[in-house]
Steps between C-alpha positions, in 0.01 A plus 500: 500500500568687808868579487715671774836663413766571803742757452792633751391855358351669196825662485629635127677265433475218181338193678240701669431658165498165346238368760311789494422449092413189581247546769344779242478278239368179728216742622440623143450101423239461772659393771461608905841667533658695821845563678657447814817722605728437742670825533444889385757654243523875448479441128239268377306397171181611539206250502152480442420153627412408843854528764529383873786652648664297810796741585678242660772556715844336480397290865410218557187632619423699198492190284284326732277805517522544100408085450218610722361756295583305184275239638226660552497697179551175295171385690347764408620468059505131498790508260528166207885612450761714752769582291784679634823636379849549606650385820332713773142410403605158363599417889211643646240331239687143622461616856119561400438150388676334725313671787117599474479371099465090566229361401314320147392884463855650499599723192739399315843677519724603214838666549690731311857584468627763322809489499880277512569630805251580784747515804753290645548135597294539797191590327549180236493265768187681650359472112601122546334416830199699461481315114215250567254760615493621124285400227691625240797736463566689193818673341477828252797338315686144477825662590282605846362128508839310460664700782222385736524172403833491504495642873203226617324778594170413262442116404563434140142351482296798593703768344351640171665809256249738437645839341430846566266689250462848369242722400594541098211718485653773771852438413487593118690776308330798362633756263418793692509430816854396414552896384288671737670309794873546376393856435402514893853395599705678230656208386547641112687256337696317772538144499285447842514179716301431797445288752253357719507343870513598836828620644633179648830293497288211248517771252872565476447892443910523527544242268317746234617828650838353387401361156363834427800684529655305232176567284549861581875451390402382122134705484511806728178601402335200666316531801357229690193560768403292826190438570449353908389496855807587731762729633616684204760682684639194628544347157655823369749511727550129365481387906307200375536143678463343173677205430708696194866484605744661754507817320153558386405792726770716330458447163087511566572834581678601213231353273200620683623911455489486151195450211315215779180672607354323827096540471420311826167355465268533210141393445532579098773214421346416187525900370896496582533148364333619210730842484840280557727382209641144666362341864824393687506212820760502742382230758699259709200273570149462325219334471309568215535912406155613488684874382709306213150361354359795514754665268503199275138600457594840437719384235802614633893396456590327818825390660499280816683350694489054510305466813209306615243505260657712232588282259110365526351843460745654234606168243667631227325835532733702700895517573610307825791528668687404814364590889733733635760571240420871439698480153349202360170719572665850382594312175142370424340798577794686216387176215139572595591898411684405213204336326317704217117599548385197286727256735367635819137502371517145365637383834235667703201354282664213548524555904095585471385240289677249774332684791140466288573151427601336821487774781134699468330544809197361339629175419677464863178628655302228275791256611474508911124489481550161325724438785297620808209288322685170476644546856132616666336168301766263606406293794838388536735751533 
């Protein structure tokens, strides 16, 4: 199959990481595989597979001009499947079809969301009204799937649950890295959280700022690093538009000054995941968190927060707690602490074994190829 993916951006961030693996792994299968980008981000994953990049601009005439080019490259690949992801690309992939991809020899198009919330009302009802000009539309959790459905915004028949997967092979602990990487940030024998996600108001950073000072209150010696993309300085200072409370800023502050080490962005997640003690989630809104499977995989004690896909991922192999209650989060995060070694090890081969068993890259990558074969060979969707 020739199969096109359609991104907003190879930005670092946990869908475009996701798609990314996938494309790798499609190729590795056999398949004809490229990309088409909307937009440039200063960050991005790198790639090795064929990229067009449209640079669209935010105009009317941009998009016209970018469904121009898009045309013509997609004459030029012939593409069996254009699968897109998130709402950006999703929109502009309809806009494809419905314009210069008619025809008997159309492609078929899958969409992806990735997430409970993707923007306001006004993009739902464009989800809604551009619906028909989709083959299929996926979710990376049921949690993201019901809220669509919920909203009208996808049909019920043509919406499918197909989960995120991870790379068990990358993400897996090893003894020494573990000491040669907690030897690298002089972490002795702290207790060290971390966690992982871009520096945005879905994460809840204040929510976990403020749940850390009452770790700190019980274990001073723990210490707790962020890994993400964003203003650091702005999150410091707690300035945050987060949806956290009132108040958050102030406390944020407080929290951020003492043992929380801010590491901005970081291409070696898997050594720090492997040097932490515990992986902690804030977020306000999720979809499926690529970052919380990949320290399952690492074995690792996590505490999250009940959102989106969470409950999906983690089953009965992590602690999760409340969205935005900062002590509900501070008091799993002090139970996870109080656990002996054999406790926290038995619940992190626990948190593996479910990532091996129903989230492995190579069984999701095996699973859309079924998918992109049934839809290619099916006269009638």
């Amino acid at each position: 199959m020739r199969i096109l993916y359609i991104l907003t951006s190879l930005g670092v961030g946990g869908a475009e990481k996701q798609v990314i693996d996938l494309a790798v792994r499609m190729a590795a299968n056999g398949h004809s595989v490229a990309f088409l980008v909307l937009k440039h981000a200063d960050e991005e994953w790198p790639v090795k597979l064929p990229v067009m990049r449209l640079n669209i601009a935010k105009t009317p005439t941009g998009i016209v001009r970018g469904l121009r080019f898009a045309k013509k490259f997609l004459a030029l690949f012939r593409a069996d499947i254009v699968h897109s992801h998130t709402f950006p690309a999703n929109i502009f992939a309809r806009l494809l079809k419905g314009m210069v991809l008619t025809g008997g020899n159309a492609p078929k198009l899958v969409n992806t969301i990735h997430n409970v919330h993707e923007g306001a009302w006004h993009r739902m009802l464009i989800y809604g009204a551009t619906d028909p000009l989709a083959n299929e539309v996926t979710a990376v959790s049921g949690a993201a799937a019901d809220r669509f459905l919920k909203l009208h915004a996808v049909r019920a028949k043509k919406m499918r649950v197909l989960t995120n997967g991870i790379d068990t092979e990358a993400f897996s602990p090893d003894r020494s890295r573990r000491k040669r990487v907690r030897t690298q940030m002089q972490a002795g024998k702290d207790f060290v959280w971390i966690a992982v996600g871009r520096l945005v108001p879905a994460k809840d950073y204040p929510n976990l700022l403020r749940a850390f000072e009452g770790v700190r209150s019980q274990y001073p010696p723990a210490r707790l690093w962020v890994v993400g993309e964003g203003d650091v300085e702005q999150w410091k200072a707690g300035r945050s538009s987060g949806r956290s409370g009132e108040h958050a800023g102030e406390h944020a502050g407080e929290g951020a000054a003492i043992g929380v080490e801010w590491l901005g962005l970081r291409r070696d997640v898997a050594d720090l995941l492997d040097a932490a003690d515990g992986y902690v989630m804030s977020s306000a809104w999720e979809g499926m968190p690529l970052a919380l499977a990949e320290a399952m995989a690492m074995e690792k004690v996590v505490v999250a927060t009940d959102v989106g896909g969470v409950r999906e991922l983690a089953g009965e192999a992590g602690l999760i707690v409340p969205s935005k209650d900062s002590s509900a989060l501070a008091k799993g995060m002090i139970q996870a602490m109080g656990m002996n070694d054999f406790e926290r090890k038995a619940m992190g081969k626990q948190a593996r074994e479910r990532v091996i068993s129903q989230f492995s890259m190579a069984a999701k990558a095996a699973e859309w190829q079924r998918f992109y074969a049934e839809l290619v060979y099916d006269k009638s969707s």
